[in-house]
N, C-alpha and C positions, 0 to 999 in steps of 0.2 A: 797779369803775371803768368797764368796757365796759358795764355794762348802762346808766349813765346818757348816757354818750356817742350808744348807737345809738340812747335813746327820742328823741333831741333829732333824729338824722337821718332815725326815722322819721315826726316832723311831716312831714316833705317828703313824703312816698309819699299823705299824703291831701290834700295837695292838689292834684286831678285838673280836668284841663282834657276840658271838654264836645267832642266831635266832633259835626262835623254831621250824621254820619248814625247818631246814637246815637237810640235812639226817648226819648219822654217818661218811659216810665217808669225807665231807665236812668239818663237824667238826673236823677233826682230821689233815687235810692237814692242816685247819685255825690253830691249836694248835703247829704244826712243825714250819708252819710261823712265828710265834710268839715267838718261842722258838730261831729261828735262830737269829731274829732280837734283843733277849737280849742279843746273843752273840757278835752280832755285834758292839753293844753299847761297851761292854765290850772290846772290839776290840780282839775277839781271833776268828779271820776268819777262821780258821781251822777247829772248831767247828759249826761254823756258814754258812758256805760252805758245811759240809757234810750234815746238814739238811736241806739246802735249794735244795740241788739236793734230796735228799729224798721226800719230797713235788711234784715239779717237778716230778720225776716218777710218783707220784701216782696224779698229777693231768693229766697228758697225759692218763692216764690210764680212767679215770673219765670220760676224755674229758672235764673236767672242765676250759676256758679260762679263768676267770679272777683271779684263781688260781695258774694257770701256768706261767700267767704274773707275778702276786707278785713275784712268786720264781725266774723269770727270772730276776727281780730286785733284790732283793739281793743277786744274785749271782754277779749282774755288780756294788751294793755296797762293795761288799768284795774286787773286783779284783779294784777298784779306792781304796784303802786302799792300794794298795800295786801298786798304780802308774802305772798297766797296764791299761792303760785309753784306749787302742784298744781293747783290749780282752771286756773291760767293753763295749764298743759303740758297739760291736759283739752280745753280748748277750741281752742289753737293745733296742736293734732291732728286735731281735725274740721276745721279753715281747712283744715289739708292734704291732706284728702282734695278736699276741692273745689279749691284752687289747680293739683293734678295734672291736672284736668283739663280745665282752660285754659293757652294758650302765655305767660302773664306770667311770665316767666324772673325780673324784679325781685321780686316780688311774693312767688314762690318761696325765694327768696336772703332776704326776711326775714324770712318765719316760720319758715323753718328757723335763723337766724339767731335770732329769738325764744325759740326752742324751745332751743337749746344756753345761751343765756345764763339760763333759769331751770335746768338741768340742773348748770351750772359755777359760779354765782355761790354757790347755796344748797347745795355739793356733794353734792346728790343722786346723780348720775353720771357720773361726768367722761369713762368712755368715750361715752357717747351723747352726751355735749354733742361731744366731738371729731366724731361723726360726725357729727350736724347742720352742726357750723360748715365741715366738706369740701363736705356736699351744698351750703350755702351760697354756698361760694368758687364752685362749680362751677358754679351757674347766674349767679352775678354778673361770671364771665368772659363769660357771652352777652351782658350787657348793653355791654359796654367800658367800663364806667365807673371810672374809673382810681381815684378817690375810696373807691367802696365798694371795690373790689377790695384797697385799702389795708389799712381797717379790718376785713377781712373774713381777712386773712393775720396782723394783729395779734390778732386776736380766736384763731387757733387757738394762734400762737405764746405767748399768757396761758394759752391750756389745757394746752397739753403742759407749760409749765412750773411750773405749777400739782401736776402731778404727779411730776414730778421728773425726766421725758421731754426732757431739752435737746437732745440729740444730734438726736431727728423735729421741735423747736422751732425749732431759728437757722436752717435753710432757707425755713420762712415769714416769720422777721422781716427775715432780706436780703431774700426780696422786698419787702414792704413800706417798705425803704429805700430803694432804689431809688425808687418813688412818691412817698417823704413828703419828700423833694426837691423834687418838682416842685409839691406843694401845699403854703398858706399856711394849713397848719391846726396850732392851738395846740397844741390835746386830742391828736392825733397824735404828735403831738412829744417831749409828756410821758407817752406812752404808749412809745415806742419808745425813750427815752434809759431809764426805769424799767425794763426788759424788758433791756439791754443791761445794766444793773447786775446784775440778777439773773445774769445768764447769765456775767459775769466773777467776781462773787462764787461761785458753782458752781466756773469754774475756778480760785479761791484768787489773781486776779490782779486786788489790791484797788488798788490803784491806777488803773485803769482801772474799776473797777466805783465808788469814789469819785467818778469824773470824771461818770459818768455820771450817777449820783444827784443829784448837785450843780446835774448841767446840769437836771435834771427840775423839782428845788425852785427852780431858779431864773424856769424856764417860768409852772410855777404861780404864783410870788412878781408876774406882771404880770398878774395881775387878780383879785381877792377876791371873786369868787361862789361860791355854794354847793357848784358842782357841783367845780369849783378844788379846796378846800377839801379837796374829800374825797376828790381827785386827792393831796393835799399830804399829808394823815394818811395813805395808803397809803406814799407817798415815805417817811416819817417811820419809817416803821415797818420796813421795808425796809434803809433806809439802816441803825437802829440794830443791828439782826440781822445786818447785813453787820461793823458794829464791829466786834460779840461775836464772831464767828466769828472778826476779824482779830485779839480779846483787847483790842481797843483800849476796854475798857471803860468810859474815862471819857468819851468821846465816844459811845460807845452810850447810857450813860447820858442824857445834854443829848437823843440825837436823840427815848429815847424819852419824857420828858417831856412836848417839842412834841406828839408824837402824843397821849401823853393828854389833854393841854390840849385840842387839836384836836375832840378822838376825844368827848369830853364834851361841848361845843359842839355835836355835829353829834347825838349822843345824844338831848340836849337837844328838838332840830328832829323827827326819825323819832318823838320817844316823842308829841310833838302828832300827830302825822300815826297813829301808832299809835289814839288814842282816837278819834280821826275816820273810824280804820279799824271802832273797836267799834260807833261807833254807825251804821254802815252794812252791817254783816254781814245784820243782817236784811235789808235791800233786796236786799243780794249773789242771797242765797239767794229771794227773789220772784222774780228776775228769772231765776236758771238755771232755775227751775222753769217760766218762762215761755218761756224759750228751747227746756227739752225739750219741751213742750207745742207748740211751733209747729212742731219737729223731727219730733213724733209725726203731725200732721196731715199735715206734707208728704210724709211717707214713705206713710200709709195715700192720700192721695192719686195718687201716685206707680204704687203697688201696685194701687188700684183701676182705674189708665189701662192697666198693664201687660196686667189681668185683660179690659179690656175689648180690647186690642188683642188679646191670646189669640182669646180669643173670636170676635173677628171674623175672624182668621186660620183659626180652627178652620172657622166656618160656610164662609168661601169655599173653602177645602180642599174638606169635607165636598161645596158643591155644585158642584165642581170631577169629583170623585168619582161622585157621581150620573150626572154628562150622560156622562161617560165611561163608566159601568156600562152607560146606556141605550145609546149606542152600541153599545156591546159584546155586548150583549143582540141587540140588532138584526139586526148582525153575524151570530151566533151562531145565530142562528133563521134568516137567509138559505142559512148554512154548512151547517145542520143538513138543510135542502131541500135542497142539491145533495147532499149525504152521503149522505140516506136514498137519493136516486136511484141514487146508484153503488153501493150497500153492495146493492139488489136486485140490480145487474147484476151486481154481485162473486158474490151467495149463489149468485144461478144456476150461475155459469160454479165456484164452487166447489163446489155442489152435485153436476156432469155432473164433475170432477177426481175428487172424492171415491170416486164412481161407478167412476169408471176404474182410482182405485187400490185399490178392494176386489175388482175383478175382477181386477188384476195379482198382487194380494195371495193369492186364490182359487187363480189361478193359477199362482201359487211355491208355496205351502204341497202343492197339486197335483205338482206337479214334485221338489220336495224328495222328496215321499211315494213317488212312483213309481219315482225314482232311486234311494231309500232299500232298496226292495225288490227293484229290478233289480238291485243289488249286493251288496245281504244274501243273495240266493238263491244265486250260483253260490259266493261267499266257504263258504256252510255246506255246499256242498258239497264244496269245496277241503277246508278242516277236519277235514269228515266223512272222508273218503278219507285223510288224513294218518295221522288215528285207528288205520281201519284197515287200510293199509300197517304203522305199530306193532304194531299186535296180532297181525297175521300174521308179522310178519318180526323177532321179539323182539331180534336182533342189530341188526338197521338201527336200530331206533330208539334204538339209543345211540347212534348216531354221530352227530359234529356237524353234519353237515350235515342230517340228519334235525331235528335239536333246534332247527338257523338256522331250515328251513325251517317249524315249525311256532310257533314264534316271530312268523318275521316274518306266517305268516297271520293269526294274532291280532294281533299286531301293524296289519297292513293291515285287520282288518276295525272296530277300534277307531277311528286313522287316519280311515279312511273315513265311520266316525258321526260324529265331530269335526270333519271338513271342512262335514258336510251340515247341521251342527246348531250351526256357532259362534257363530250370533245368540244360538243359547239359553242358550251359556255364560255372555253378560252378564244375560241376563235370570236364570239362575240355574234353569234350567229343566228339568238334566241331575241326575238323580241317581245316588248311590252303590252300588255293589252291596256286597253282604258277602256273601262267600263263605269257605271256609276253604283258606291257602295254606301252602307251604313256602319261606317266603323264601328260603330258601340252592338250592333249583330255580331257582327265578327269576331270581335273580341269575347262575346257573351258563346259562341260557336267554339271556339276556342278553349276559353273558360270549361266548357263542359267536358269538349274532350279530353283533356288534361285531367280533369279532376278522375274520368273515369278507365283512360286507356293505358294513361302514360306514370300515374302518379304510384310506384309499389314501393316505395320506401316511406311510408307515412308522413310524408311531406304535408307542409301547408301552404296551398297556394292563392296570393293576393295580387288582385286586379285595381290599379289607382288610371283614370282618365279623367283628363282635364274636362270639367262641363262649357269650356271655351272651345272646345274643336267645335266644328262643324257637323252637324248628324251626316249631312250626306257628301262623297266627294267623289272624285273623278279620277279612277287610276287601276294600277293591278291587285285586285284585291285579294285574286288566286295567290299571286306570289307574296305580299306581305303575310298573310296566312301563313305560306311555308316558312320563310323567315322566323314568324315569331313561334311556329309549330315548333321548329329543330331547335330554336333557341332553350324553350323552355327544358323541351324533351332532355337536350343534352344538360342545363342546370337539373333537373329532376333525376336525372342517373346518377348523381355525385352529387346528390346530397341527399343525409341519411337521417332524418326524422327534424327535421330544420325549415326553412322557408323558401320559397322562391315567389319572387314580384315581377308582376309586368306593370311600369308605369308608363303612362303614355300625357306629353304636357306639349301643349303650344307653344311653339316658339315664338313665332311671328305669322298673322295674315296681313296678306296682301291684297289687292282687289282680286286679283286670277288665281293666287297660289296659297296656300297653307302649309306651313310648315310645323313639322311634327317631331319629336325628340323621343325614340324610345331606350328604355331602357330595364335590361332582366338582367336581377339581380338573385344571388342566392347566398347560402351560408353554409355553403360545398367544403370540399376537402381544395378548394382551389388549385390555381397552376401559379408555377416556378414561374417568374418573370423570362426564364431562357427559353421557357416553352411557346411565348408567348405569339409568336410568328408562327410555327411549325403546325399547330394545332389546326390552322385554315388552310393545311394542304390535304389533297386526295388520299384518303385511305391513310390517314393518321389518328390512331390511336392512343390516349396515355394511361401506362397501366397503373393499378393502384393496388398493393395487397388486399388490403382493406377491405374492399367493395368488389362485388364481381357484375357484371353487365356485359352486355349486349350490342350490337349494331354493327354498321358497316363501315365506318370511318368517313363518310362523305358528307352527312349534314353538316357542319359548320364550314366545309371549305362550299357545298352549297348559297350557305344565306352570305359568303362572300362574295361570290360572284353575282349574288342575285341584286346584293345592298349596291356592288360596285355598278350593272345596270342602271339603278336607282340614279347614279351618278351620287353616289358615297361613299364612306368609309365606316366600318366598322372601328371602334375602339373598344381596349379590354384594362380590366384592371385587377389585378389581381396577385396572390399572394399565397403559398402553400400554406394551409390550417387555417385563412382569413377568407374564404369564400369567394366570389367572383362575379364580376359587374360587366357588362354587354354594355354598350351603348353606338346609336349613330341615329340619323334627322335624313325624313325622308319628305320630298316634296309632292305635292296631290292639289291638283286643279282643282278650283270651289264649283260645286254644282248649283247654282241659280232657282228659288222657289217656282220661275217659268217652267222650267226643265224637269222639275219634281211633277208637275202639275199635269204636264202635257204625256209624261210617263204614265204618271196615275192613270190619267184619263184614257190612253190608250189599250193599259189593260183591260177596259172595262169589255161587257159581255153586249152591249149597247151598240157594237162597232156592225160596218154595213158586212155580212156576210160572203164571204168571196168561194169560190169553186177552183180545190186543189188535186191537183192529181200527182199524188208519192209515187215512185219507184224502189221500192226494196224486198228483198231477197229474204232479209232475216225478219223473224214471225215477231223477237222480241222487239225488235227497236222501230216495227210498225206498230205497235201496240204502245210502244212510249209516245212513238210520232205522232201518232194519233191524239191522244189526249194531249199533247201540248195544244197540238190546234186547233182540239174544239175549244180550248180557252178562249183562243185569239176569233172566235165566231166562223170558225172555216171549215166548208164541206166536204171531204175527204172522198177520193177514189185513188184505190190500192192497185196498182200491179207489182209482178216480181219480176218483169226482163223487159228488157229495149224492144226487141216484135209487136209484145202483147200492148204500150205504151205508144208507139208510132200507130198501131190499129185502133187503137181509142181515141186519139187525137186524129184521126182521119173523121174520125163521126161526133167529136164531143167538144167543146172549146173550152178552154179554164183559165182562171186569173193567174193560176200561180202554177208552175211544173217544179215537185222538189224530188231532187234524184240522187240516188248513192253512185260512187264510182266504182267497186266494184259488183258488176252483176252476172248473172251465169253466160249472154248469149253477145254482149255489146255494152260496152264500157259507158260511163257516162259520159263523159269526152263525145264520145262517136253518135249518141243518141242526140246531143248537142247540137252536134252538127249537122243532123239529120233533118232536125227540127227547125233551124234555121234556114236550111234547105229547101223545106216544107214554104216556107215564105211566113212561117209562124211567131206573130210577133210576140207573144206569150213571156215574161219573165223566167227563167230557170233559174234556181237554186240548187247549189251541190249540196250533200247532206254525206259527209267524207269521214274515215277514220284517219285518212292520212295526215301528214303537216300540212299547214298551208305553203310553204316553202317548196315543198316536194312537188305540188303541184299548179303552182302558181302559174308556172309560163303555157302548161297544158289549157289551163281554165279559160286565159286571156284568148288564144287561138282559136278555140272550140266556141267560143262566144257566152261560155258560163259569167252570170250577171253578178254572182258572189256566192260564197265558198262560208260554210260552216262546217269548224271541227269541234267533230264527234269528242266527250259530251257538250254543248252549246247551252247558253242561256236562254230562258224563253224570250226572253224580254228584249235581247239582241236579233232574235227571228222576227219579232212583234215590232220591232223597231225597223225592221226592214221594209218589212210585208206592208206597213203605213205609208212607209217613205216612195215605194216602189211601185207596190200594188194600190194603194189606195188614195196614194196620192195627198196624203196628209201631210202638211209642213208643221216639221218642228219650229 
């Protein structure tokens, strides 16, 4: 029933009044439009379909969208004329893509209105027809037109109760009662009294849905056209289903008679209209294919403008890009001449810098070396003299302060290479010694000095050692010493009448290796977990009101570099007011009871006698040298220079030549070489304050057989002097 009502009110929408400032060809699609849509009236859709694709061509062509829309509407009103209500929902699809994007709000309002009534008449979808006929109401609120706005709230309130939805139904139809008040329209009338029966029949309150039915046939009873009619067999049929429901069967009966009666008459009419539809299907189908055909050119048209606007955008870009590169270039080339000018006057003045810092360079490396030696020399004599003060005084050198003091001289002369060489510790430039020790000495060496040098806060300090280590091992015994020296030293400054522990526990031996776990612990004024990194750098200090102290800032970044040697890591644990725990596992070659035995034995005084002839300048570190070697059973003859030492060995022969490198008249180096020269196959040994580093590639050249730095162990000279001079195998 609504779909004939609204093809009748869309005759109105094509007939379109011309503006004056419409161009010609605007005018002329609006004139096809208009001519289709009286044929459509007339119902000769054959007519009315070729001008509406004619339109259609020439508004694709225009580009004109709400042009193109109209004609895509009436082509989807021709093909509902002939019940292809898919084809129609096909083409009043495409109208709305073009519609959207013109402001015709009307326009809008009834192809979505088109669209819901082939969606709900042929119950294809009665949700999407609902939702068409909202989009509809919505945009025919923009227009104000009280008229549509009626039929367009009637139109939803037939969908929802269509599906059995009253309750989202009677809100649309009182609006539209409201309006159908104030107009003097039939069709309305009998739209809205038929929709009221329904909706009272729903609520079982047939009395009222009676009145209403009644008043509807009565509507339609003042006028007999077709469209009436079939207004009146809907009433008919309505009404009789409202009987039945009320049991009044014998009046459901009578109403639905009339409908049949009706319903066959109108049968009658659609089944001509049907074969008029058969013999036009082939046009139908000429003409969609004519339609995609004009769809396909305008798009490839469309697409090829798109391509060229591309294009064109591309090129200007591109020569946008150009002038700006040559600029830039230009630029660039001006830039590059002031550049080169100043990068000359830069090399120069970096060049004469350069200059200046290989001389300073020259110069440090100079000063380290010479400080290096001016310090190693009197330290090896201190040593030296400690040595023998012990050997003389076998009693003193068990007491602890004998043991402090010979401690802390190692200590200090260790110290002292550490201070002069801590660049080299990052560069990684200081090597290991392996020697053979007796940890539980060491620790008891340590032990002493602590308790006497280092200990001024009435500290109490406890020594725990595993009796699982091994008494003797094979490693740097100098540097674990410093290690656990700065270790303590720094727990012993920060903390103030409390404890500090060195434990020392086997982790695991190996056949070749021992592994050892220390750790020094105290019950300090501890560190902030934030400090916890910062503390192991050069020359970091933390202050503490509290407590006042002393030092340099470098032991602990020290025993970091010396642990990392080690190939370890130090770990810390600690906590302000909870004290502070050291810990890291350091590995040490086992020493073999052979090797203990064959040492022993070689210290002994029992050994065959050899004839050495020293080279040195200073009165004290021949008076050390000396007594080392009468240990070792060796007969000593003293010069101070290279002359007096090349005139002795012209008349005298010797197992061993031990020589300093600095001397008044000829270096040791050069005396080396002399002697060598001489055709003397003699051994020589350096007796050096320098590095060994520092003069390594001099020693190999000159033919020096091995190098001792000042202060040396005896027992590493004794170890030689067997190996070399006497020919004793370990």
């Amino acid at each position: 029933m609504q779909k004939k009502i609204f093809i009748l009110f869309l005759l109105f929408i094509v007939q379109l009044h011309f503006a004056q400032t419409e161009t010609p060809q605007v005018k002329e699609i609006k004139a096809i439009i208009a001519k289709s849509g009286e044929y459509l009236t007339k119902l000769e859709c054959e007519k009315s379909l070729g001008l509406a694709k004619s339109a259609l061509e020439k508004a694709l062509k225009l580009d004109d969208h709400e042009q193109t829309a109209r004609a895509y509407n009436l082509i989807g009103l021709n093909l509902e004329q002939y019940s292809d209500f898919k084809k129609a929902i096909f083409f009043y699809q495409k109208g709305l893509k073009y519609v959207d994007k013109s402001s015709n709000s009307f326009m809008q309002y009834a192809i979505h209105t088109n669209l819901a009534n082939c969606y709900c008449f042929k119950k294809i979808d009665f949700k999407k027809g609902i939702y068409h006929y909202k989009k509809a109401l919505y945009f025919v609120n923009l227009t104000k037109d009280d008229y549509q706005v009626m039929y367009a709230n009637l139109n939803i309130t037939s969908a929802y109760f269509a599906v059995g939805d009253y309750s989202n139904g009677i809100g649309y139809l009182k609006t539209a009662e409201k309006l159908i008040i104030s107009q003097d329209d039939l069709e309305s009338k009998i739209m809205y009294n038929s929709l009221q029966g329904d909706y009272f029949s729903y609520k079982n309150d047939f009395t009222k849905s009676e009145r209403y039915y009644k008043t509807a046939l009565k509507f339609c009873n003042e006028n007999t056209t077709e469209f009436l009619e079939s207004n009146a067999a809907e009433v008919y049929d309505d009404i009789a289903r409202m009987y039945e429901k009320k049991k009044d069967f014998s009046n459901a009966f009578v109403y639905m008679e009339k409908y049949s009666a009706l319903k066959d008459k109108l049968y009658e009419e659609e089944h001509s209209q049907v074969e008029r539809q058969s013999g036009i299907s082939s046009v139908l189908k000429e003409y969609k294919r004519q339609i995609n055909h004009i769809e396909f050119e305008k798009n490839q048209q469309l697409e090829l403008i798109n391509q060229n606007k591309k294009t064109t955008i591309l090129l200007f870009i591109i020569s946008i890009i150009l002038v700006l590169l040559l600029l830039s270039l230009y630029k660039n080339y001006l830039f590059k001449q002031k550049t080169n000018l100043f990068l000359v006057k830069t090399n120069k003045e970096i060049k004469i810098a350069k200059e200046k810092a290989e001389e300073l360079l020259t110069l440090k490396s100079q000063f380290i070396s010479t400080i290096s030696h001016e310090l190693r020399t009197p330290l090896y004599g201190v040593i030296g003299i400690i040595d023998i003060i012990k050997d003389e005084n076998p009693k003193l050198a068990k007491s602890d302060y004998m043991k402090s003091l010979t401690f802390s001289s190692n200590y200090l002369m260790s110290l002292v290479n550490d201070v002069l060489q801590l660049s080299k510790f990052e560069s990684r430039n200081i090597k290991l010694e392996e020697n053979e020790f007796n940890i539980f000495e060491e620790v008891d060496a340590i032990f002493s000095s602590s308790n006497i040098i280092y200990n001024k806060n009435s500290n109490k300090i406890n020594f725990y050692l595993d009796p699982n280590i091994p008494e003797f091992l094979i490693g740097d015994s100098s540097r674990l010493s410093q290690i656990l020296i700065n270790l303590l030293d720094n727990s012993l400054k920060f903390t103030d009448g409390g404890e500090v522990t060195l434990t020392i526990n086997l982790v695991k031996k190996e056949e070749d290796y021992s592994y050892l776990k220390f750790e020094v612990t105290d019950t300090g004024i501890g560190i902030a977990p934030e400090n916890h990194k910062i503390i192991f750098e050069n020359f970091v200090q933390l202050k503490n009101k509290k407590m006042s102290y002393q030092g340099s800032g470098i032991g602990l970044s020290i025993v970091r570099y010396l642990i990392e040697m080690f190939g370890s890591k130090i770990q810390i644990k600690s906590e302000l007011t909870k004290g502070c725990t050291f810990s890291f596992t350091l590995k040490f070659k086992n020493c073999n009871q052979e090797n203990q035995l064959i040492s022993n034995n070689t210290n002994q005084t029992a050994l065959e006698p050899i004839n050495v002839l020293l080279i040195e300048d200073n009165k004290i570190n021949q008076l050390v040298t000396q007594k080392s070697l009468m240990k070792l059973n060796c007969n000593l003859e003293i010069v101070e220079n290279g002359l007096d030492a090349l005139n002795l060995l012209n008349k005298t022969t010797f197992d061993l030549i031990l020589t300093d490198i600095n001397l008044p008249d000829l270096s040791g180096f050069e005396i080396t070489k002399k002697i060598k020269e001489l055709n003397i196959q003699t051994p020589v040994f350096a007796v050096t304050a320098y590095s060994y580093e520092e003069i390594k590639l001099q020693a190999i050249e000159s033919g020096i057989d091995e190098v001792f730095v000042k202060p040396f162990k005896i027992r590493e000279l004794s170890a030689k002097i067997n190996e070399i001079v006497r020919k004793i195998e370990n």
